[in-house]
C-alpha positions in Angstrom: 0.0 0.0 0.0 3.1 2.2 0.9 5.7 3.2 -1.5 8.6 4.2 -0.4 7.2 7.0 2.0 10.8 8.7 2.5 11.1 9.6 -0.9 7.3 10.8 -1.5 6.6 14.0 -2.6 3.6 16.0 -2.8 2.5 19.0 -4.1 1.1 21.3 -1.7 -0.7 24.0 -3.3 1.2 27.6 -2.9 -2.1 29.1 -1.4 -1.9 26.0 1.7 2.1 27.2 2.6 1.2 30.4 2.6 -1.6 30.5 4.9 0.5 28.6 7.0 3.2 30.8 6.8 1.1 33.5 7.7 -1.0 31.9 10.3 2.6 31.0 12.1 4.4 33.8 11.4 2.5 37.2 11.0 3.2 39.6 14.2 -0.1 41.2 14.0 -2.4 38.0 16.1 -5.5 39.4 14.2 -4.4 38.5 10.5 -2.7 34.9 12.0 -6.1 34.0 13.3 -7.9 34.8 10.2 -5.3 33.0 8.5 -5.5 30.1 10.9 -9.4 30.0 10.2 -8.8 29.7 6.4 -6.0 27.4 7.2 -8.8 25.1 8.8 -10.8 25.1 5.9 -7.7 24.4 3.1 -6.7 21.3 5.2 -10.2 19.5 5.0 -9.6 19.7 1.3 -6.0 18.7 1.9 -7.5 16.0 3.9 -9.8 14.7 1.1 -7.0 14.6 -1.0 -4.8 12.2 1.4 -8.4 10.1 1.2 -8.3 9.8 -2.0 -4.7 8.6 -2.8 -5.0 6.4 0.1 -8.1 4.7 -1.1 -6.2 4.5 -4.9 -3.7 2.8 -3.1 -5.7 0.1 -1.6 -6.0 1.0 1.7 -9.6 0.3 3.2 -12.3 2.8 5.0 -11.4 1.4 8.5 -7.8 2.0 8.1 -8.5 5.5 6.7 -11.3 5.9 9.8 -8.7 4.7 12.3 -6.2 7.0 10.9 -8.5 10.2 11.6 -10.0 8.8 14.8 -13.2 7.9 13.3 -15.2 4.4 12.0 -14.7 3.4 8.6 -18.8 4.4 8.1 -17.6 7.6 8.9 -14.8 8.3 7.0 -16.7 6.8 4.2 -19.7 9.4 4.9 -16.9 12.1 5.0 -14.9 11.3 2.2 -16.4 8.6 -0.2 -17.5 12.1 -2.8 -14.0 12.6 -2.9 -12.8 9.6 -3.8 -15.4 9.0 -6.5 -14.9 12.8 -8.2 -11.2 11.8 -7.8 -12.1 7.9 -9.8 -14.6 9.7 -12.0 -11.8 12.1 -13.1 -9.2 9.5 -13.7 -11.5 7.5 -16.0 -12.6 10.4 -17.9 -8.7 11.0 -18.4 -8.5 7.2 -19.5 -11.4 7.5 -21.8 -10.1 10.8 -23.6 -6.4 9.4 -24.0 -8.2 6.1 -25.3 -9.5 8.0 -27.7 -7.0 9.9 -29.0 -4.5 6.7 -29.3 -7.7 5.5 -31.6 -7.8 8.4 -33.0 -3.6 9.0 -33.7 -3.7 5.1 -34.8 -6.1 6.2 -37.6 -4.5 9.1 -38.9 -0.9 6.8 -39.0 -3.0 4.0 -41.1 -4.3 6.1 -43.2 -1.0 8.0 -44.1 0.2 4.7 -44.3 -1.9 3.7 -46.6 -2.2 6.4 -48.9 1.8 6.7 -48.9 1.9 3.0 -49.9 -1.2 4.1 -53.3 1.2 7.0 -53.8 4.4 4.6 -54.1 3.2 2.1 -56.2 2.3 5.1 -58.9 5.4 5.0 -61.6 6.6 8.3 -61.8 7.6 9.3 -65.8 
C-alpha cells in the first residue's frame, strides 16, 4: 500500500504554505487567526485529497477511519465524494487518451496507406 514513504513528494498548493506561513508567522495576532481560520478550511480539502490517494492505493475505509480517529462508516460518509470525483476524473482522463490513441492510430494507417497508393504510382 506504501511506496517508499521517505522519498514521496507532494505538491502542496502555494495558497496552503502560505496561509501557513502567515498563520505561524504574521506579528499582528489578528491576521494569524484569520489565517488560521482559512488554514482550517484548506486542510479538509487537503484531507480529502490524502483520502483519495489512500483509497487508490488500496487501503480500506477502516484503516483511513482509524487514521482520523473515526469508524470506517464515517470516514466513508466524509470522504467517499472525494474519492469517487477523484475515480470519476481518472476514468474520464482514461477514456479521452483512449481516444486519441484511436484516433492517432487512424491518422498513421491512413497516411500509411495512402503513402503505400502514392508509391506504387510509376513516376515518368
Amino acid at each position: 500500500m506504501h511506496d517508499d514513504v521517505g522519498t514521496a513528494r507532494r505538491n502542496v498548493p502555494p495558497l496552503l504554505v502560505q496561509t501557513w506561513e502567515t498563520a505561524t508567522t504574521d506579528p499582528d495576532p489578528l491576521v494569524a487567526l484569520g489565517a488560521t481560520r482559512a488554514l482550517a478550511a484548506l486542510l479538509s480539502t487537503w484531507e480529502a485529497k490524502l483520502a483519495s490517494e489512500a483509497v487508490t492505493s488500496g487501503a480500506t475505509w477502516e484503516a483511513i477511519g482509524s487514521s482520523v480517529g473515526v469508524s470506517r462508516q464515517a470516514a466513508w460518509e466524509r470522504f467517499h465524494h472525494d474519492v469517487d470525483d477523484f475515480r470519476r476524473q481518472v476514468k474520464d482522463a482514461a477514456r479521452s487518451l483512449k481516444e486519441r490513441q484511436r484516433e492517432e492510430w487512424r491518422d498513421f494507417r491512413d497516411d500509411v496507406r495512402r503513402r503505400a497508393r502514392g508509391h506504387g504510382r510509376t513516376h515518368l
